[in-house]
C-alpha positions as CSV (number, residue, x, y, z in Angstrom):
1,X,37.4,-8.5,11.2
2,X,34.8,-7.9,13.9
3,X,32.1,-5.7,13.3
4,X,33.4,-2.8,15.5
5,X,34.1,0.1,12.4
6,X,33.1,3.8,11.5
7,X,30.2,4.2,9.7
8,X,31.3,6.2,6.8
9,X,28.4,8.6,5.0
10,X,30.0,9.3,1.3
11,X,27.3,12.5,1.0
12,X,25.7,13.2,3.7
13,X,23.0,15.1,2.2
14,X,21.4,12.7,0.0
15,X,18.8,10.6,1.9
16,X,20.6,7.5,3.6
17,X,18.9,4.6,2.7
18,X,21.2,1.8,1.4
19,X,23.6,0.6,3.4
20,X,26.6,-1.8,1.6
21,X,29.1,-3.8,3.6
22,X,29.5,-6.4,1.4
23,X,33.0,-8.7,1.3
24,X,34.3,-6.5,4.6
25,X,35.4,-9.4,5.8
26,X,32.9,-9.0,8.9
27,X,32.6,-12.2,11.7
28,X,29.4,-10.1,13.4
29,X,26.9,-7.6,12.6
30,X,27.8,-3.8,13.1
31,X,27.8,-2.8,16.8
32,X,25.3,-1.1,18.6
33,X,26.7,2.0,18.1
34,X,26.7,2.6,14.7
35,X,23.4,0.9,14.2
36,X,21.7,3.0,16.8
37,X,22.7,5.7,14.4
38,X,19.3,7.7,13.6
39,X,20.3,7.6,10.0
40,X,19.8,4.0,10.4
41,X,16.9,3.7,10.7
42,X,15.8,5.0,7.5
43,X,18.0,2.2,5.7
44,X,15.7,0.4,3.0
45,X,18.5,-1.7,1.8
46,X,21.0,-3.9,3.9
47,X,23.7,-5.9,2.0
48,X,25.9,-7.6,4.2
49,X,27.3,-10.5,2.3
50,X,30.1,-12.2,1.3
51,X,31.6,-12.4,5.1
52,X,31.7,-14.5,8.3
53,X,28.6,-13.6,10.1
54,X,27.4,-16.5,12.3
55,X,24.5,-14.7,14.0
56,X,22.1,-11.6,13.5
57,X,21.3,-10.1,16.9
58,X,18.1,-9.0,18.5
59,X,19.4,-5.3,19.3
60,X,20.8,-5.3,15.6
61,X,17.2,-6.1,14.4
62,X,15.8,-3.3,16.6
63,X,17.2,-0.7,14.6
64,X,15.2,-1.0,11.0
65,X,11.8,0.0,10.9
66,X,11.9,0.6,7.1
67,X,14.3,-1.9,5.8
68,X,12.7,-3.3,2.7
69,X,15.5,-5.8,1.2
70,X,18.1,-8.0,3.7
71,X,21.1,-9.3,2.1
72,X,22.9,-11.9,4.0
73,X,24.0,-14.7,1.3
74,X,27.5,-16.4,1.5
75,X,28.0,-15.8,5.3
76,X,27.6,-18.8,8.2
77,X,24.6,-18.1,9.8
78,X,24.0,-21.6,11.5
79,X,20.1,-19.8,12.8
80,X,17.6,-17.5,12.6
81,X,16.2,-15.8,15.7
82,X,11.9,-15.7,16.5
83,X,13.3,-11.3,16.2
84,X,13.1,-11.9,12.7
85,X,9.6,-10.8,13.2
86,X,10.4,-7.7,13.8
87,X,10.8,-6.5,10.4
88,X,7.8,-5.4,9.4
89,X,8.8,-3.9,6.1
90,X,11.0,-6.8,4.6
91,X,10.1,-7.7,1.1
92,X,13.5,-9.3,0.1
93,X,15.6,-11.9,2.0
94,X,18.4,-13.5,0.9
95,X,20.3,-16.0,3.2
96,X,21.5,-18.7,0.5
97,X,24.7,-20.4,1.0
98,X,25.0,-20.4,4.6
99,X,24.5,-23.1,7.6
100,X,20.9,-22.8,8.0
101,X,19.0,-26.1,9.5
102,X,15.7,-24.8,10.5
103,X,13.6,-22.0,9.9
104,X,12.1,-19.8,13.1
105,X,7.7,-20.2,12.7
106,X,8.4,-16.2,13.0
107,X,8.9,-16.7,9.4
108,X,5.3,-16.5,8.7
109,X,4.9,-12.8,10.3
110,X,6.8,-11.6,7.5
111,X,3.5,-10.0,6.0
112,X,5.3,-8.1,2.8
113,X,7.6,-10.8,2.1
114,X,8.0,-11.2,-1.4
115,X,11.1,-13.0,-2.1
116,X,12.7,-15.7,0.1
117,X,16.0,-17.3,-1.4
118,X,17.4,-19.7,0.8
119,X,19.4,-21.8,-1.4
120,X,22.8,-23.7,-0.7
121,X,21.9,-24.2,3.2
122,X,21.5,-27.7,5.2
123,X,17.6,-27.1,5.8
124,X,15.7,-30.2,7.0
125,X,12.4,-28.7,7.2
126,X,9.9,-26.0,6.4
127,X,7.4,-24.3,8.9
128,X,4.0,-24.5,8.6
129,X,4.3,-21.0,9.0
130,X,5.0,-20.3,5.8
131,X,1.5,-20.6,4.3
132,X,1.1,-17.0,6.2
133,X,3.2,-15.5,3.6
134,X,0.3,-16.6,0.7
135,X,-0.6,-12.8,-0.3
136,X,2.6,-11.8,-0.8
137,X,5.5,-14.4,-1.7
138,X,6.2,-14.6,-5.5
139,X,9.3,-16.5,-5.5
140,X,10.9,-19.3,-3.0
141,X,14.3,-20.6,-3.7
142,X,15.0,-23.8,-1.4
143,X,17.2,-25.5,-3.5
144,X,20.4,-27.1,-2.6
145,X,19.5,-28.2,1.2
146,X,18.4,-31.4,2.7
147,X,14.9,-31.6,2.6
148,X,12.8,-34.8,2.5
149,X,9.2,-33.3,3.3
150,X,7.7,-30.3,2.3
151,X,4.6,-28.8,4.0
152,X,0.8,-29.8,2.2
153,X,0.7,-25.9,3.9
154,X,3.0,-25.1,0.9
155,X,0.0,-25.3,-1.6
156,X,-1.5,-22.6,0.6
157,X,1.2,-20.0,-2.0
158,X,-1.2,-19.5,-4.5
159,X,1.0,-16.1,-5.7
160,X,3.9,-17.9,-5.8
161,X,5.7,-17.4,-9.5
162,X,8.7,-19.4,-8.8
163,X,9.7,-22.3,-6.8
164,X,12.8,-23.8,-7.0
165,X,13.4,-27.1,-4.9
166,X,16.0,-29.0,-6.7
167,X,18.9,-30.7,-5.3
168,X,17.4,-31.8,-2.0
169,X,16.2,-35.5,-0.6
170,X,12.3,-35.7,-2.0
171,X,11.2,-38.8,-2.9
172,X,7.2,-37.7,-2.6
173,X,5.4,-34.5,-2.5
174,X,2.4,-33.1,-1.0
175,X,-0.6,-33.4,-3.6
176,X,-1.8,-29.6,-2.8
177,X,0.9,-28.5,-5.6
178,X,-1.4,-28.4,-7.9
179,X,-2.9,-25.1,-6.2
180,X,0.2,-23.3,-7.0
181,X,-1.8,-22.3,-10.5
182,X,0.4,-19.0,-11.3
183,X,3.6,-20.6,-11.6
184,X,6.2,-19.7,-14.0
185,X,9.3,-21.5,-13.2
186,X,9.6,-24.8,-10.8
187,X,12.8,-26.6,-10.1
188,X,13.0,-29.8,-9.2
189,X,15.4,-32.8,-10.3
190,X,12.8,-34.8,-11.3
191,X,12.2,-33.1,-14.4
192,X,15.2,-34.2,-15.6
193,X,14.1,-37.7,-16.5
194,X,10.8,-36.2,-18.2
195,X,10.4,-36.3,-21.6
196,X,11.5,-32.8,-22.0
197,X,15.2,-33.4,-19.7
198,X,14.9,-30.2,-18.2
199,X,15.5,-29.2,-14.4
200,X,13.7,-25.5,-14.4
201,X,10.0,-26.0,-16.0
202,X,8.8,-22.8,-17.5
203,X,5.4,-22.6,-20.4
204,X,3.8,-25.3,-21.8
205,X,6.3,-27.9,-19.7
206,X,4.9,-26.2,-16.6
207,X,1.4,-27.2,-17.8
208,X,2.4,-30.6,-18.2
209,X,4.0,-30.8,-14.7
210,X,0.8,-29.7,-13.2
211,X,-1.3,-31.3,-15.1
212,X,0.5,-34.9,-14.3
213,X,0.7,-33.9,-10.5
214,X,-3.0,-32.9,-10.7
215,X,-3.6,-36.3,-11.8
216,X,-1.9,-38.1,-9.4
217,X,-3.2,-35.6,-6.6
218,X,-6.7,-36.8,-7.3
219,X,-5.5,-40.7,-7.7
220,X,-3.7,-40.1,-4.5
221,X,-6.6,-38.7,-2.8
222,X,-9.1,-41.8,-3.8
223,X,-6.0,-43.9,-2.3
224,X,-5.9,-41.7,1.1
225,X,-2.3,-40.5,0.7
226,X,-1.5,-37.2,1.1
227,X,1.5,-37.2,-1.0
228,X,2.9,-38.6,-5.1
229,X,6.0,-40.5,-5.3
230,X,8.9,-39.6,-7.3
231,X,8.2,-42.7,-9.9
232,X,5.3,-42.2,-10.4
233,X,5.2,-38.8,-11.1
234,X,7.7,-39.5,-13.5
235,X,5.6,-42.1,-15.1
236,X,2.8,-39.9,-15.5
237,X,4.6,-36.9,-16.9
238,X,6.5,-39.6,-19.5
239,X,3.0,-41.3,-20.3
240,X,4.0,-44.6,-19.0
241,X,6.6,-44.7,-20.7
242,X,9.6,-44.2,-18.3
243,X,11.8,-47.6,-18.3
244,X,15.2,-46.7,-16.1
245,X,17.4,-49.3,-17.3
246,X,17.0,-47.8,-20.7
247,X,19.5,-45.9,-21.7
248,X,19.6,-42.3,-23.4
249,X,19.6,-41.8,-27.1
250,X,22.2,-38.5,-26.1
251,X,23.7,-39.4,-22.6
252,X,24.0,-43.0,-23.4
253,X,23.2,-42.8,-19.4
254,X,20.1,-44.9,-17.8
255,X,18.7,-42.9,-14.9
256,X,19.9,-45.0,-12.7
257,X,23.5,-43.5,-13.7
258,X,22.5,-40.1,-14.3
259,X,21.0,-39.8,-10.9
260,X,24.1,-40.7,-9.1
261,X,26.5,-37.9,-11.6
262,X,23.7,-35.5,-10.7
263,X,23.6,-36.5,-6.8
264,X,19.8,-36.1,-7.4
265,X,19.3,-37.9,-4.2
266,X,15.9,-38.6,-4.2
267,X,15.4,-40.2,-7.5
268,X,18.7,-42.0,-7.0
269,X,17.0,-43.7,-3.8
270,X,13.4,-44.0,-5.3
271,X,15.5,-45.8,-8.0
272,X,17.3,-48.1,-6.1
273,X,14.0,-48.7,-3.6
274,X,11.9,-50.1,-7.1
275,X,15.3,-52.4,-8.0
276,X,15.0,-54.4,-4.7
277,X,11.4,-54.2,-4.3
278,X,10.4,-58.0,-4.2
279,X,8.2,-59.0,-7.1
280,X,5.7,-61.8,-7.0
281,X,6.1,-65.2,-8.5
282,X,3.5,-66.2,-11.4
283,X,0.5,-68.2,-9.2
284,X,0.5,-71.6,-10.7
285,X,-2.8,-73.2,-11.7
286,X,-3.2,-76.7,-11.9
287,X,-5.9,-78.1,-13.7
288,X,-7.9,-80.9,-12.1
């Protein structure tokens, strides 16, 4: 179904400001028409999901000078134009499970942004950007994409609450985590091979998790690397204790085999990296 219908107004003398087109079965936004509607532009609340949009329009964006929360999850958006910018208001964005690769640097003008869920897309990167949105942004959902990098910019969150960045390609990450200090909740598949066999870190785990990547920030640093590695991290977080051919007292798994059920990429490769890595012969000494 296109996007040409009939804006219907249930009771037209309550104030407008949601506006629900969810599962309509939609392949584009609205039409110009009904969004030049000045009822429109008093919409806080914009839930178009569950349909078949592959793009949001500049003249479509035009039209919401108050819009405060953006629902666009489970369509096929394959980008996001610079226009984004132009709402002013936005403090919730939801684009998860579409066809997203990239992120517009517009991102970072969002200035109210609170919550950005972006989960279930094909992203290969961040924008620097997005260290803009440090006074606001509480929680940032990038899970389930294909990330290898993140931004050192990201440490630049400091309000951030949650972070979830499991299921994508890490093996390292920038060592300016650690300035993330009022976490709540972090997801990332590494956890899973911690002592604790979690994926989401919340309380005294969360300590833990900063505390080992705080440690390895500052070994890092003395080394001139900007970023930890996957093993290590592990290592530190298990107390030296991590051995991946061992297997699990409960799983009866090694990591090696849990990372490939899981299709937690990055340990999975960090894994297979340390098996082939070439190990030196014993020096032989011979006495005179």
């Amino acid at each position: 179904m296109k996007g040409n219908m009939q804006l219907e107004i249930k009771n037209p003398k309550k104030s407008f400001t949601q506006f629900r087109l969810s599962e309509k079965g939609l392949e584009e936004v609205p039409n110009e028409q009904i969004m030049a509607s000045s009822k429109m532009k008093l919409v806080t609340l914009m839930d178009l999901s569950k349909n078949s949009i592959m793009e949001i329009t500049d003249s479509f964006l035009a039209n919401f000078n108050h819009l405060q929360v953006l629902e666009l999850q489970h369509n096929k958006l394959v980008s996001l134009n610079s226009n984004i910018s132009q709402l002013k208001n936005i403090r919730i964005m939801k684009l998860d499970d579409n066809q997203l690769s990239s992120l517009p640097v517009a991102l970072g003008l969002l200035s109210r942004l609170e919550v950005l869920t972006i989960s279930k897309n094909s992203l290969l990167s961040i924008p620097m950007s997005v260290s803009k949105l440090a006074a606001t942004l509480r929680k940032l959902d990038l899970s389930f994409n294909s990330l290898r990098f993140l931004p050192p910019e990201i440490g630049c969150l400091t309000n951030l609450q949650e972070l979830y960045i499991n299921h994508n390609e890490f093996t390292a990450l920038p060592c300016t985590l650690p300035n993330l200090t009022n976490l709540r909740e972090f997801g990332l598949d590494w956890l899973c091979y911690s002592p604790f066999k979690v994926c989401n870190a919340k309380e005294f785990v969360l300590k833990s998790v900063m505390d080992s990547f705080t440690a390895l920030s500052s070994k890092a640093a003395s080394e001139d690397r900007f970023e930890c590695g996957c093993l290590e991290f592990i290592q530190q977080l298990s107390h030296g204790t991590f051995n991946p051919n061992e297997q699990d007292a409960n799983s009866k798994s090694t990591a090696l085999h849990t990372a490939c059920l899981e299709n937690h990429c990055s340990v999975l490769s960090a894994l297979l990296k340390e098996q082939h890595r070439p190990r030196l012969s014993p020096t032989k000494i011979e006495l005179q």
